[in-house]
Structures are given as C-alpha cells and as structure tokens.
C-alpha atoms as one frame of an Amber mdcrd trajectory, in Angstrom:
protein
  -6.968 -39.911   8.838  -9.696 -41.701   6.923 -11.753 -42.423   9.986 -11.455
 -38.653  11.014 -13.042 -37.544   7.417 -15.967 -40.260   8.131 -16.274 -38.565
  11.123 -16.080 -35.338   9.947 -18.643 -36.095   7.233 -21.285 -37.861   9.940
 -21.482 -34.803  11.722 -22.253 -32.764   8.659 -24.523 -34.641   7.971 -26.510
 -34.831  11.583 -26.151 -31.194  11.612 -27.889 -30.573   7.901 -30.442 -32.717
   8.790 -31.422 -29.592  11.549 -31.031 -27.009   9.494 -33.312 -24.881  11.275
 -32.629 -25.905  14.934 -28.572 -25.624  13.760 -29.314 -22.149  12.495 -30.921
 -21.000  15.872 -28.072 -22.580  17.986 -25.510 -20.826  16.721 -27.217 -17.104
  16.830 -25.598 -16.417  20.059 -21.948 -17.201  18.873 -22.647 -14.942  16.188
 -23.991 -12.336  17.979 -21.011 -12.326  19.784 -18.313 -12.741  17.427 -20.319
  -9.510  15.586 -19.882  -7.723  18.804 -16.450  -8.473  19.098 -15.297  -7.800
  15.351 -17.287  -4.492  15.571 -15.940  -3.184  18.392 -12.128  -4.000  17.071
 -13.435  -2.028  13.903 -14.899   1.182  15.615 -12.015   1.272  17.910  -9.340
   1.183  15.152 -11.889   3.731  13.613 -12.031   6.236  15.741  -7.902   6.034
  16.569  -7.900   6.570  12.337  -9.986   9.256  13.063  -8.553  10.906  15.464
  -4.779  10.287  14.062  -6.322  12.111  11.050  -7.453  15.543  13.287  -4.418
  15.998  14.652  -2.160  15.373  11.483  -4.355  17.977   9.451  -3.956  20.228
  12.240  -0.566  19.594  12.839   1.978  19.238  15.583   2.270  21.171  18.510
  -1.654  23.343  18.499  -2.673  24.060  22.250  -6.402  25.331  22.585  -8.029
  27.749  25.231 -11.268  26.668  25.782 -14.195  28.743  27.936 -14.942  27.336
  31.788 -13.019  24.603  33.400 -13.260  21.575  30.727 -13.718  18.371  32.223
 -14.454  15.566  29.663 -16.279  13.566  32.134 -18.586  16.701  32.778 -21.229
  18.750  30.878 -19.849  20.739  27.978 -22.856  23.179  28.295 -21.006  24.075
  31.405 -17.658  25.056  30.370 -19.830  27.626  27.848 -21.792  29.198  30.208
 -19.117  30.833  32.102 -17.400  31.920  28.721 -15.374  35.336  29.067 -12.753
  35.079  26.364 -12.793  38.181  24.019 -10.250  40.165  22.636  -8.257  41.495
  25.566  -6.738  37.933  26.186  -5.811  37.635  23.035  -3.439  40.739  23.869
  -2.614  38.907  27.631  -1.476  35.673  25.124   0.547  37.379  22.722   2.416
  39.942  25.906   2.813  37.249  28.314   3.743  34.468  25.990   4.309  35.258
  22.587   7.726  34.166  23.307   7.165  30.448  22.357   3.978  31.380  20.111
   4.437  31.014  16.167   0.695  31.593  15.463  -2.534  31.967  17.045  -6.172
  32.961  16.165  -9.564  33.112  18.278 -12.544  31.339  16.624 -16.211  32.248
  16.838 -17.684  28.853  16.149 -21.652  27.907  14.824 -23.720  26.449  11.914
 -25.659  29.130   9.761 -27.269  28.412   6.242 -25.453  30.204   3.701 -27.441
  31.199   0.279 -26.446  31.980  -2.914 -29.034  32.523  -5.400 -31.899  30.347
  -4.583 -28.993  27.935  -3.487 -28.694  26.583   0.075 -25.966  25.214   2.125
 -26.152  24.565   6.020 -21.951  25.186   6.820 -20.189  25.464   9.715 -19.212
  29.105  10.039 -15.672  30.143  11.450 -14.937  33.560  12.685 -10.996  33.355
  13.015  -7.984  35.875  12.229  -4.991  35.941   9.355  -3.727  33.469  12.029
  -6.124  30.801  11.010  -4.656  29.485   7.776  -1.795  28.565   9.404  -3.076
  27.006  12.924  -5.430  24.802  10.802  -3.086  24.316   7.768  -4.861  25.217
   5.344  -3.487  25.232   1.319  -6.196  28.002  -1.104  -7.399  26.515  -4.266
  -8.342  29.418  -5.497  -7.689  33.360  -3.970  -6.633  34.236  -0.849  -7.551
  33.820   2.999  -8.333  36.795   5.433  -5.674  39.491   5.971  -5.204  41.506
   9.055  -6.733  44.849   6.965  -9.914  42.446   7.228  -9.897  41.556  10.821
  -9.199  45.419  11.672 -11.627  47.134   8.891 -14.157  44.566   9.981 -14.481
  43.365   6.361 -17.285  40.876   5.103 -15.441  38.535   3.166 -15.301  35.051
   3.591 -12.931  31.945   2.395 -15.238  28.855   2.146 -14.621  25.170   2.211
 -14.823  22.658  -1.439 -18.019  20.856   0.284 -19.139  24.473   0.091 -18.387
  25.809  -2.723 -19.839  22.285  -4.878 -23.232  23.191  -3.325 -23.316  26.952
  -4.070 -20.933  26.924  -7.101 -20.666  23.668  -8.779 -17.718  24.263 -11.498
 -18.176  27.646 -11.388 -15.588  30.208  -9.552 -16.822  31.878  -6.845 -14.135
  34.526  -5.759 -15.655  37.816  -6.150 -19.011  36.645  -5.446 -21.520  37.167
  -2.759 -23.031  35.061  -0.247 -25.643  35.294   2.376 -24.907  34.499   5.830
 -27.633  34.960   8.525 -28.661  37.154   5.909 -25.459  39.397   5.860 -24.010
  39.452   2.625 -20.385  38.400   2.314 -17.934  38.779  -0.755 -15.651  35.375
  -1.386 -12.514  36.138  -1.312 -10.983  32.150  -2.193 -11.709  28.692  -1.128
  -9.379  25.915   0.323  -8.698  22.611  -0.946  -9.823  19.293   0.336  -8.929
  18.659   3.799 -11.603  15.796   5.193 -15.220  16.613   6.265 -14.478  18.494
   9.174 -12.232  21.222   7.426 -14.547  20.865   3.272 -17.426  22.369   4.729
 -16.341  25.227   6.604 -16.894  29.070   5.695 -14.018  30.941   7.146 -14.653
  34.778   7.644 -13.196  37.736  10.403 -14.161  37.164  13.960 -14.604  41.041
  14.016 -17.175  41.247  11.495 -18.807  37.212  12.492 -19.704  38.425  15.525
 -22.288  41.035  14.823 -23.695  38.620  12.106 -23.976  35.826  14.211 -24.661
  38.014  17.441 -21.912  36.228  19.374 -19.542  38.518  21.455 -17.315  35.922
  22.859 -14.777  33.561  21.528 -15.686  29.747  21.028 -11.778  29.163  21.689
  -8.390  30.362  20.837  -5.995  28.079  19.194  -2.359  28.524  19.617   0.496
  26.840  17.739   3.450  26.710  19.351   7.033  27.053  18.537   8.911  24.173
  20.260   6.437  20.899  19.341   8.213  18.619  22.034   6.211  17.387  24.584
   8.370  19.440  27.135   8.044  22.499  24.417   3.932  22.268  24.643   3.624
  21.807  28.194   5.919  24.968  28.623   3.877  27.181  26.558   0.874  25.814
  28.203   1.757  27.114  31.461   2.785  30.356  30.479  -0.634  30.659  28.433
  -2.166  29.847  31.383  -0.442  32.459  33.859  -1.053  35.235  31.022  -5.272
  34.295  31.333  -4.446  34.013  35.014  -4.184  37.800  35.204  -7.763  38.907
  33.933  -9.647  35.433  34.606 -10.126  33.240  37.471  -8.965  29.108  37.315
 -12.013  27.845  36.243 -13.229  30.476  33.678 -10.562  28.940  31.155  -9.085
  25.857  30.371  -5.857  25.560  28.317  -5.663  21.590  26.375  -3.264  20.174
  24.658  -3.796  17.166  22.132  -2.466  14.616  24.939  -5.768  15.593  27.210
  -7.765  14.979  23.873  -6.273  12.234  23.835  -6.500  10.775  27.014 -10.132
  11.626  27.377 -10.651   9.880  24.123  -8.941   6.589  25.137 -11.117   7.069
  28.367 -14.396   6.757  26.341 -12.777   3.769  24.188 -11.733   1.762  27.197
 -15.737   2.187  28.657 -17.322   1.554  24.899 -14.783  -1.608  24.729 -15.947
  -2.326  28.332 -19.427  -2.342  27.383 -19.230  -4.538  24.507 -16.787  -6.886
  25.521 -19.631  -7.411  27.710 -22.427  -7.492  25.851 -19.714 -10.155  23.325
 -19.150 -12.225  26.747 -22.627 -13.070  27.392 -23.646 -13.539  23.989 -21.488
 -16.167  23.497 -21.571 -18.066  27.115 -25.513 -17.636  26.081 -24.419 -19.086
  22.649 -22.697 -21.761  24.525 -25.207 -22.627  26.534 -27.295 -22.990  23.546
 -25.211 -25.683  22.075 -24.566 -27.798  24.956 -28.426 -28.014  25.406 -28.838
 -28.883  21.663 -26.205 -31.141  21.880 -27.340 -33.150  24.961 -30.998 -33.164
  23.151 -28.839 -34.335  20.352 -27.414 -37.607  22.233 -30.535 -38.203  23.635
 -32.587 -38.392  20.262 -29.485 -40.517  18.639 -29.038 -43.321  21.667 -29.991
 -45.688  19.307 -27.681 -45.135  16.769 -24.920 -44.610  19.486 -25.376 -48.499
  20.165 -25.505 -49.436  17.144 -22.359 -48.418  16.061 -20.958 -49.216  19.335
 -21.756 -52.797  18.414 -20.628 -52.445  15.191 -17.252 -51.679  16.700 -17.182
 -47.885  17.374 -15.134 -46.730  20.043 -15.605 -44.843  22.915 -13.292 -42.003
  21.702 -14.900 -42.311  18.283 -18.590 -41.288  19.439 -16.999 -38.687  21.418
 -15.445 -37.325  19.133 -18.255 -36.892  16.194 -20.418 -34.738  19.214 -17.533
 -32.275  20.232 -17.176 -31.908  15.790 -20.542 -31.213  15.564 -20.482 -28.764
  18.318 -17.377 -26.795  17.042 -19.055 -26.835  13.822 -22.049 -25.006  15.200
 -19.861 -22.865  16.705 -17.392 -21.824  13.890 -19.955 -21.886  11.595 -21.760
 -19.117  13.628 -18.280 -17.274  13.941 -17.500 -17.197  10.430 -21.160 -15.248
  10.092 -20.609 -12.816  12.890 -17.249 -12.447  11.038 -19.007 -11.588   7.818
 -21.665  -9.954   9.308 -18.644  -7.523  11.312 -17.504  -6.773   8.253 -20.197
  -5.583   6.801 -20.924  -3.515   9.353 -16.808  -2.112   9.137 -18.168  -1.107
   5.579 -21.421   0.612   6.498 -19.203   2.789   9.401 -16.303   3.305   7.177
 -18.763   5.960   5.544 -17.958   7.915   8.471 -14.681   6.693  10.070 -11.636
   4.799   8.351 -11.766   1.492   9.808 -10.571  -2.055   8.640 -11.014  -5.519
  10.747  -7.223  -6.649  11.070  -6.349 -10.212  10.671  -5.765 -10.394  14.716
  -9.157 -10.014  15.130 -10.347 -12.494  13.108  -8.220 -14.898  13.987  -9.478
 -13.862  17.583 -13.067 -14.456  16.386 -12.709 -17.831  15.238 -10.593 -18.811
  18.079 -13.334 -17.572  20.714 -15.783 -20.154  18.390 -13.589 -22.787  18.787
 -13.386 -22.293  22.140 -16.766 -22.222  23.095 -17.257 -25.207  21.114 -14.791
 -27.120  22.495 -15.928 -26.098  26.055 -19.486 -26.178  25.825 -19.293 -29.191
  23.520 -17.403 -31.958  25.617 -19.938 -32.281  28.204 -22.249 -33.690  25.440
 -19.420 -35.799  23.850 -18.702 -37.441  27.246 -22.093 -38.645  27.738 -22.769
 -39.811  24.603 -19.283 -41.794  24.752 -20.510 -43.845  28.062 -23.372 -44.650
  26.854 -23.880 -48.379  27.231 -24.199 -50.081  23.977 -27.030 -53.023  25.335
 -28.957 -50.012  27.077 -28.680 -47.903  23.883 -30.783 -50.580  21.376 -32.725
 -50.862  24.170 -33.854 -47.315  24.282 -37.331 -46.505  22.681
C-alpha cells in the first residue's frame, strides 16, 4: 500500500512541476467530457420540456394543422397552402363530434400590445369558448371568452400573468382597455401561471382577431378528445380526418397527435446526440493522443532518473506504473473540469429548459477519463518500464 502512495505522490509531483504543459494536455479530455455532460443535460432538458407541454395541455389533444406537415420538411410550406376557416370547423363537429369533448380554432401571431405609454410584445391567440378547456387554463381574475363573444364579434381579450406584470403591475386590469395592432380591446380576466409558453399569451375571439390582425385563416384547430387511449386518439384522428376529407384534398391538412410530436422530437434528439457524441469522440481520442505524446516526451526527458531508481532497486512494474498514474491523472483531472464546466453550462440552459446532470452521467464522464488514460497511457508506461538501467545513466 505504502509503495502505491509513494507512487502516487511521485507522479503528483512530476505532473506539478508542468503545470502549464499538464494544463494543455488535458484540454481535449475536457472538451470532451463537456460535450458529453452537456449533451446528457440538454437531452434530459428538452424531454423535461416537452413532458411539461403536454401535461399543461393535457391528455388526449389532437391538432389540425394547414398543408401536409412533415417535420423533416419546411414549415413555411405546410402554411402556404393553408385553407382552414370556419366551415371545417362545422365538417369536425358533424362528422366527428361523436368522440369530441372540446375543440377551438386558433389564429396564431406576435403583436405589441399598449396600455398607456406601456408596451408588451405578446403572443396573440384568436381561439373560441373552447379554448380554456383544450389548453387548461384556471382565471385568476374574471372570466374567459363566451360564445356571445365569438358570435357578436366582441373585442375583449383574457391575457396571460407575464402580461398583465408588464401592463398592470399590481394593479387589476379587468375592465380595462388595451391596444392591439392598434384595435382597442376591453380585458375581460387573466389566467394564472402556466410556464412561459401559456404567461405571455393574450387570448381574444378568432372572429374579431382576424380583422385586427388581417388573418382570414386558421393557424390550427385543436381538438380534445373524449376517449384519451392510444386506440381512443387514433380513432378520432381518422374520423377528423375523413370529415376534412370532404372539402380539402390529402395534403391541404394534416391531423397530429402528441405521439408524431413526439417521434419527430426524439428524431432531432437522436441527430443532436449523434452530432455531439461525435464531436465528444474526437475530442477525447484528440485528448488522448495528447497525453500519450506528452507522456512519451515525458520518459524521454526522465531516462535518467528511470535508471537511477532502477539501480536503486525499482522494479519494472514500479516505473510502469508511476507513467500510466500520471497519465490517468491528466486525464481525470481534465474530466472532473469538463464535469464542472457541464454543469455550469446545465445552469446557464436551465434558464430556459429544466435540466439536471444525473449521477449516470457523471459517473460516465469520469469513466471515459479513466479510460482514455489507461489506454492512451500504457504505451508510455511500457517503454519507460524496459528501459535499460546501464543505458539510462548513460543517457545525456
């Protein structure tokens, strides 16, 4: 044990008496093990993330999009051949209102709203009485739109807490009026917190949104459904999509359900993960690379001392040894920075996205640094362990 700690503290000390060169070796392993502990963090991130869309829309929502949607393809596309308006909302609720418990169109853009000299740029939402419930939604404070507002064309509007801090502060707003592409809108109530992509949303008729915002054509309808099975969403999926069937052709609509969203979603993880498990491969063969060649300059500049404690009674084994320590310490040293480095980076994108760096993937981390200090490490410890003692004090 004792001669492993002597060991243990030689190679310390060789490797503090490089700071610099030490420092430089091990950039690639930590370049790597960075890559590798942020791409475990963004993925876990963006399955938070997505976990948290669908539970605060809730089970069972099916949405008609414009165009054929192909998540591989241009989005632009899909909207250019948009022809939903208010006819197939009747085709939906004739054709299969059967296994429909709610559904509302939206009319979807970003507008500044204005209050006073106040300014706030929101994401505006034309929807029906529908809407509260397909996006479960809970009022702080008054009430949402009613179906007198959709048919009287009303300008009202129910606007999100991000919203209302901006314009209101403390203050209530119901009863007061807003500007909206500089139509003025009475609000009616505001919602409670929800997570960024509900808290800044102004929610007013699709019948009266669309001459404001000069769109005549739906963004999308949402649908929930009544039976949230698998077998239940598929079901109403298909009879959605014979009702459309009747006014539009195949590939003016597109009906998804979360499971494409999904699936699309994983697609674009597996690629990003791809991409950096790639870019986390080379850095650390690179890294590895970078600490044999240190290494071997290593045994060359210490031959001398190799004999001499050869012929001081040092074995074999024992030389070895000390040079594959001293390589996994470059190498774990520069994992346990990409490691800290990774997490700070988890705690800059957690701003955004909910992510954590599990335990697996450090302990994933540091066994990749091992690894490639071990590897990358023995060369140089078998070299300078057959090095001939006599040749060694020799050696100028």
């Amino acid at each position: 044990m004792y001669v492993y700690v002597d060991t243990l503290k030689t190679a310390l000390a060789a490797l503090s008496s490089n700071k610099v060169r030490s420092a430089l070796t091990m950039l690639g392993v930590i370049i790597g093990v960075f890559a590798v502990t942020t791409l475990v963090s963004i993925g876990i991130g963006i399955q938070n993330y997505i976990k948290d869309q669908f539970d605060a829309i809730g089970a069972g929502v099916l949405f008609v999009a414009p165009g054929k949607v192909d998540f591989s393809g241009d989005p632009a596309e899909s909207f250019s051949l948009n022809k939903l308006d208010e006819k197939h909302l009747k085709l939906i609720e004739t054709y299969a209102g059967s296994g429909i418990r709610a559904f509302s169109p939206s009319i979807r853009s970003g507008a500044t709203v204005k209050y006073k000299s106040k300014t706030y740029y929101a994401s505006i939402i034309g929807a029906s009485e529908q809407g509260f419930d397909i996006f479960n939604l809970e009022m702080q404070k008054g009430r949402f739109l009613t179906k007198a507002d959709i048919k009287s064309k009303s300008k009202v509007a129910v606007i999100g807490p991000l919203v209302k801090k901006e314009l209101f502060g403390q203050n209530n707003p119901v009863g007061k009026k807003i500007g909206i592409s500089g139509d003025s809108y009475t609000v009616v109530g505001y919602t409670g917190e929800k997570g960024q992509e509900f808290d800044d949303n102004v929610y007013a008729p699709y019948s009266s949104i669309k001459s404001t915002l000069g769109i005549d054509k739906f963004s999308g309808i949402s649908v929930a459904v009544k039976d949230t099975s698998e077998e239940g969403i598929y079901k109403t999926g298909k009879l959605i999509e014979q009702a459309l069937l009747r006014d539009l052709k195949q590939d003016e609509f597109s009906v998804i359900s979360p499971q494409d969203i999904l699936a699309s979603i994983q697609n674009i993880l597996k690629m990003v993960t791809a991409g950096l498990g790639a870019i986390a491969g080379i850095s650390l063969f690179v890294g590895g690379i970078g600490i044999m060649n240190i290494m071997l300059v290593s045994v060359t500049e210490r031959i001398r001392e190799i004999g001499l404690r050869k012929a001081v009674g040092a074995t074999s084994f024992a030389i070895g040894v000390q040079f594959l320590i001293e390589s996994v310490l470059i190498s774990v040293s520069g994992g346990i920075i990409g490691l800290a480095l990774g997490w700070l980076g988890s705690l800059v994108v957690s701003n955004f996205i909910r992510t954590s760096v599990p335990l697996s993937s450090v302990a994933l981390a540091l066994g990749f640094s091992i690894a490639v200090g071990v590897v990358f490490g023995t060369y140089p410890a078998v070299k300078a362990s057959r090095k001939d003692p006599i040749e060694a004090l020799r050696y100028e």
